[in-house]
Structures are given as C-alpha cells and as structure tokens.
N, C-alpha and C positions, 0 to 999 in steps of 0.2 A: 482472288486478288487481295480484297481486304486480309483475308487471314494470312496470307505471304506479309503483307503489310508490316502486322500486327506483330505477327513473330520477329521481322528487324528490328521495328522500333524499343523490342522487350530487348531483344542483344543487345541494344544500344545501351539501354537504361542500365541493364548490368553492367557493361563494361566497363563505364563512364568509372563509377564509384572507386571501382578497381586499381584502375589508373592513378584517379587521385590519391587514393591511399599509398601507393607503388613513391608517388610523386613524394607525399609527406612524410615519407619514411628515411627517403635521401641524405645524408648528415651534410654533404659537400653542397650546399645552392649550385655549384658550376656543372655538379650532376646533371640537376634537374633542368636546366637549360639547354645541356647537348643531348640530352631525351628529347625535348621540344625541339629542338632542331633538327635533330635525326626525322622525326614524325613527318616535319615539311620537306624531306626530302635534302637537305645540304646538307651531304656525305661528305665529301670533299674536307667542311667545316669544320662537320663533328672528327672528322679521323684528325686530324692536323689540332686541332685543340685536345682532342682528350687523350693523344700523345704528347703534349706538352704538358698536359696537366699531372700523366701518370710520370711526366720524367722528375717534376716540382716533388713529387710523395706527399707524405703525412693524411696518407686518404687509409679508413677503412680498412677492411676485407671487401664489404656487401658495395663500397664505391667501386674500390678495384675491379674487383668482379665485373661490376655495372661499363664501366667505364672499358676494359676489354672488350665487352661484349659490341658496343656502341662502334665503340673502333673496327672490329671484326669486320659486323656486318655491312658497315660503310666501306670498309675497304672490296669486300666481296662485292659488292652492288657497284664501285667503281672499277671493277674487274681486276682490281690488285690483288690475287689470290696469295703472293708471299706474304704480304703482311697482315694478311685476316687469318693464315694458316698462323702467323707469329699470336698478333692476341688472340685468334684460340685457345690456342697454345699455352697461352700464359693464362687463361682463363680456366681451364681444364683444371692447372697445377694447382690453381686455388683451390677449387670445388671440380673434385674428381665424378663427380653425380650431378653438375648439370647438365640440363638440357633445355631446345629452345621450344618454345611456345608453338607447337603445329596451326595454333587457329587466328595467330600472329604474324609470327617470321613464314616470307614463301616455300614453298616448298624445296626450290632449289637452295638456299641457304638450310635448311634444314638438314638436307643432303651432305650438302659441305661441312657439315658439323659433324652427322654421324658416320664421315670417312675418315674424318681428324680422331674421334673416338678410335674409329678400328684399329688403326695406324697405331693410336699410343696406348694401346688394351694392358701390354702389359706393365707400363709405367704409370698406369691409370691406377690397375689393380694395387699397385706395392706403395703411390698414395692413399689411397684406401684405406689400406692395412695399418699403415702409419698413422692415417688421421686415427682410425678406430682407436689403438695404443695410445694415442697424445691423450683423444676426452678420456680415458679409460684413468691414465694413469691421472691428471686434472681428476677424475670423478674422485678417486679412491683420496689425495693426497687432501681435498676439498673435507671428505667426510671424517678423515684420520683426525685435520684441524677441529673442525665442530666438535668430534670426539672427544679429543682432550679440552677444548673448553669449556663443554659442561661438565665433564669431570674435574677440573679446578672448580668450575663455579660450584658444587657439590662440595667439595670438601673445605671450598672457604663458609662455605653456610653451615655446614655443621661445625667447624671447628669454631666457628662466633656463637655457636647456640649451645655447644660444650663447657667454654671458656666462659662463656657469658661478660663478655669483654667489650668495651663500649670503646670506638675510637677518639678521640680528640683532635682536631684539628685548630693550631693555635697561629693566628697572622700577626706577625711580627712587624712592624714598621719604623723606619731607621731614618734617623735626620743626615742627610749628605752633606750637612757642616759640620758636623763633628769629624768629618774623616782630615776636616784642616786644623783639627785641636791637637797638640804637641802631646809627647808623652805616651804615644799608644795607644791613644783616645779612641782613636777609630779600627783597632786590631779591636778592642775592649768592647766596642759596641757590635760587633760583628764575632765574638763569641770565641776569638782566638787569642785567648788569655795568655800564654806563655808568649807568643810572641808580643804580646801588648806589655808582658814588663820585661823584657828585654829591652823594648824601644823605650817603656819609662825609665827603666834603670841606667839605660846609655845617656839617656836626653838629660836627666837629671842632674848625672854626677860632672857631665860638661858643659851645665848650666852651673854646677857649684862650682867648679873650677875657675870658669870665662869670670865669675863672680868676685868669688877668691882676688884673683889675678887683677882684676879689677883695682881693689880697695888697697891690695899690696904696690902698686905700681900710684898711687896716688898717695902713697904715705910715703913715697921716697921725695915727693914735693918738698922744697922749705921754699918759704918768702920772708923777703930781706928790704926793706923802705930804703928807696932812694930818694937823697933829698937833693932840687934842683936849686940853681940860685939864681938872677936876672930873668924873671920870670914876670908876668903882670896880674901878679897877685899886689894884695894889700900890703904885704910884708917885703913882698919880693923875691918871697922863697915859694917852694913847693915841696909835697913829698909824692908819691909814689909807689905803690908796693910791687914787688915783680914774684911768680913762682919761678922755681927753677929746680933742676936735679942734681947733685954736685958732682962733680967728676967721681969721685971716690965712691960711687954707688952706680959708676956707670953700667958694672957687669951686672948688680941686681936688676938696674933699668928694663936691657937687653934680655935679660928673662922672661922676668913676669910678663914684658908687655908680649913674648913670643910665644908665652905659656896661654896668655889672655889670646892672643889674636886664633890661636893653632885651636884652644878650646874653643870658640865663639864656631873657626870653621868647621868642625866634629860637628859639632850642636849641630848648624842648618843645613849641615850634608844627611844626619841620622833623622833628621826632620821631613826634607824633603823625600829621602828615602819611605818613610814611613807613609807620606802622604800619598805617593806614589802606589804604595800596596793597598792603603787601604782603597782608596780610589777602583781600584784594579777588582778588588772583591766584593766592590762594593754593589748590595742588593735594595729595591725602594722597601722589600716587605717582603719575610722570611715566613716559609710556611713550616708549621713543627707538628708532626702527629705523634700523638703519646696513645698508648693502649692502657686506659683505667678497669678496673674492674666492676662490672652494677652492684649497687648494694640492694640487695631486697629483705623488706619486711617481713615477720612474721608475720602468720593468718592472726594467731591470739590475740596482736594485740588490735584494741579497737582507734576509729580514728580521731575522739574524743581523750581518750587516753594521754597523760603528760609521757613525753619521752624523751630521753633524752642521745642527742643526735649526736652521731660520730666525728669526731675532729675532724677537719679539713686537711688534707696532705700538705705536708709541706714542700712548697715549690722553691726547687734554688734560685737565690735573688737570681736578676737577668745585670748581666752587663751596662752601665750607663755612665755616663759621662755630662759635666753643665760646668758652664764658664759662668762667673761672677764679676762684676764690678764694684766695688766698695770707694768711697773718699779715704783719703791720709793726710797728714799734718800738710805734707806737703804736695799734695795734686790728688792722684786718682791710682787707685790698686787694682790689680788683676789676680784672679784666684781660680783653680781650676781643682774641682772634684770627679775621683774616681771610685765607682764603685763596682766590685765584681767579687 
C-alpha cells in the first residue's frame, strides 16, 4: 500500500512541472485559461470561447493547434462529434504528426482521433510531403543567405586590408534659418549649388530692377511752393511745398512704377519659391563618408627622428551662408554673404 502510494505521489510530482511549463509556453494568456477551464470540466465554455477566439485570428500555429485541440475534445465529451471531427480536422491540417496524449486524453477520444487520422491518411500523407518541401526549401534558401553574407563580409575585409583604405565619416550640421535667407541661401547650404545661383541670379537682378524702377519713378517727382494768403501767420501769408508728376511724363510714370511693382512681384514669388525647396530638403545634419588612404611609416625611421609631415589634403570649402547687420548715415543696413 505504502509503495502504490508512493508511486502516485512521484506521477504527480512529475507531471505538475510539465504542465506548468506546457502553461508558460502559451503566447495567447486566453490559451492558458481555456486549458484551466477545460481541466474543470466546462466543455460547453471552452468549445464556445475557443471558437470565437479562432474566429478573432492573430494566434500562433502552437495556439491554433492548442486551441483546436481544446475545442475538439470539448465538443467530443459533449457528444457533438461534427464539430470535434471539424477541429480535428483543422488540427491535423496544422500538424499532420499529432497526436493525443494516451496517459492524458481517455481512451475513447483517443480512438476518435486515430479514426479522423485513418480517414484523412492520404491528405495527411501529401501534408507531410509538403510540410517536408516548405522546411527543406526555408533550410536551403536560410543557408544560401548566411552563404552570401559571409562571402561579402570576406571580401569587404580583404578588399579594406588590400586597399588599406580608412573610411571617414563626416556629420554635417545645418541651421534651418538660413533656408529663409534670400538668394539661394538655403540650396547653397544644402550643397545644391547650380540651383542656389539660379535663385541668386533670378532674386538679384529683380532686386536690381524693383530698385532701378524705384529711384527712376521718384525722379519723375518735381515740387513747386504754394503760397497761401489769409492765413494766421505773422505776415498773413504762408508757403507750402507740394510733389507731383507732370502730365507730360505720365507714360514714364505708368512704366517704371509697372516695371517696379512686376519686379518687386518676380522677387517674392522666386523667394518664396526657393524657400519652399529648400525647406522641402531640408536635413538637421548630413552624414558624408569619404574613403582616405592610411599613410604608414617607414620601419627606418626612429621615433626621436625630425620629420617632416605630409600636407594635409585639401578639402573643398563647404557651402555657407550669414546675414549681417551694420549702421548707415541713415538708419540700419543689411548684408548677406555667400560662400561656396
């Protein structure tokens, strides 16, 4: 009696473990709950939940599988043998090689599983076949990849210990108010040089223009003093000075100021345009790799020795651009430098 005992209590100790691990291997928590529920006996539960659950997806294979299997046997034990033959059914298609636990599942569900087997031997078999093919080709397509990348990696290592070529990596960092500086400013700082004097050459000559048009349309001005009389001044009189344009320059008037207005529009349309691009391309910090060459020493010389050291390469200026402020006779100037 004690040794009968003895022997349950040792199945028990094993099992226990088993289970839990079975338990923490679950990805889905709604798994491991209709396990536990299945365990106390609410079939009904489990089949009606873990068919809602497999209708929701986004589960697994190893749920799926679980989750048929739960459903199966719950339906089997409620004598609903259609729909435990269905998740069989769908359980098999998963995994064409399982089977149920003899010291587990009762005997009669056991049975019922291995007549759903007999029944689909030969649709079992031609999954099989297929699964075999899918790891097979996965195996081969897996080791093809690894193959080729350590053969690049192989040939980038030796072709850096051939060359003996050192990379550089150089971070660029860029002020995002210059791309609101006129003139191309911000193509110029962003390393797109032809288009940056395009937009200087456009902005410019429609800043000389609006300018131009300017000084020409205020010299067609004369003023002429008007003098008033009955007035309450000292004297009585007053004078007055008035501008005005004379008729006889009305057609230069109508020009200039239409050459002034049309230029001034150009300018802040080729403006906006510009600001708009550069905006558009605009990066916080530009990464640049350059491939230098190492320079090594002779063994001869010692490291006491005067030497004298090889020029530093010359690097093409970078792109930059800065706005200035200065006084003038008469208020306050603005100055804008490019350099590229």
């Amino acid at each position: 009696m004690n040794r009968g005992l003895s022997l349950i209590l040792l199945c028990l100790a094993l099992w226990a473990p088993v289970t839990s691990l079975a338990q923490g291997d679950a990805g889905d928590p709604e798994v491991a709950a209709l396990r536990a529920s299945f365990e106390y006996g609410k079939y009904a539960e489990v089949l009606e939940r873990a068919g809602a659950r497999i209708d929701r997806g986004g589960l697994v294979e190893d749920d799926l599988v679980e989750l048929h299997k739960l459903a199966g046997l719950s339906a089997f034990n409620l004598g609903r043998t259609e729909e435990a033959q269905r998740h069989l059914r769908a359980l098999l298609r998963l995994d064409p090689d399982f089977s149920l636990d003899p010291f587990v599942v009762p005997p009669p569900a056991v049975a019922f599983m291995e007549g759903i087997k007999e029944e689909m031997s030969t649709e079992l078999e031609f999954l099989r076949q297929e699964r075999r093919l899918r790891q097979e080709r996965e195996k081969t397509e897996a080791e093809r990849r690894e193959r080729e990348r350590v053969e690049a990696e192989v040939q980038r290592r030796r072709a850096e210990e051939l060359a003996g070529q050192v990379v550089v990596r150089t971070v660029e960092k860029r002020n995002f108010l210059v791309n609101f500086v006129p003139f191309g400013a911000g193509q110029f700082q962003q390393g797109r040089n032809s288009l940056g004097i395009v937009f200087a050459a456009t902005e410019g000559a429609l800043a000389v223009t609006s300018i131009i048009s300017y000084f020409a349309y205020e010299s067609l001005f004369e003023e002429r003093p008007i003098v008033l009389d009955n007035v309450l001044d000292e004297d009585g009189r007053a004078s007055i000075t008035i501008r005005y344009i004379p008729t006889s320059r009305e057609r230069q008037r109508d020009t200039w100021q239409l050459l002034k207005l049309a230029s001034a529009a150009g300018f802040y349309t080729i403006y906006a345009l510009g600001v708009v691009d550069a905006l558009y391309h605009h990066e916080d910090q530009v990464v640049r790799t350059t491939v230098e060459t190492r320079e090594t020493q002779s063994s001869g010389t010692s490291k006491s020795s005067t030497s004298v050291s090889a020029p530093a390469r010359a690097r093409a200026p970078r792109p930059a651009a800065s706005v200035g402020l200065y006084p003038t006779a008469g208020g306050l100037g603005a100055g804008l430098t490019l350099s590229f």
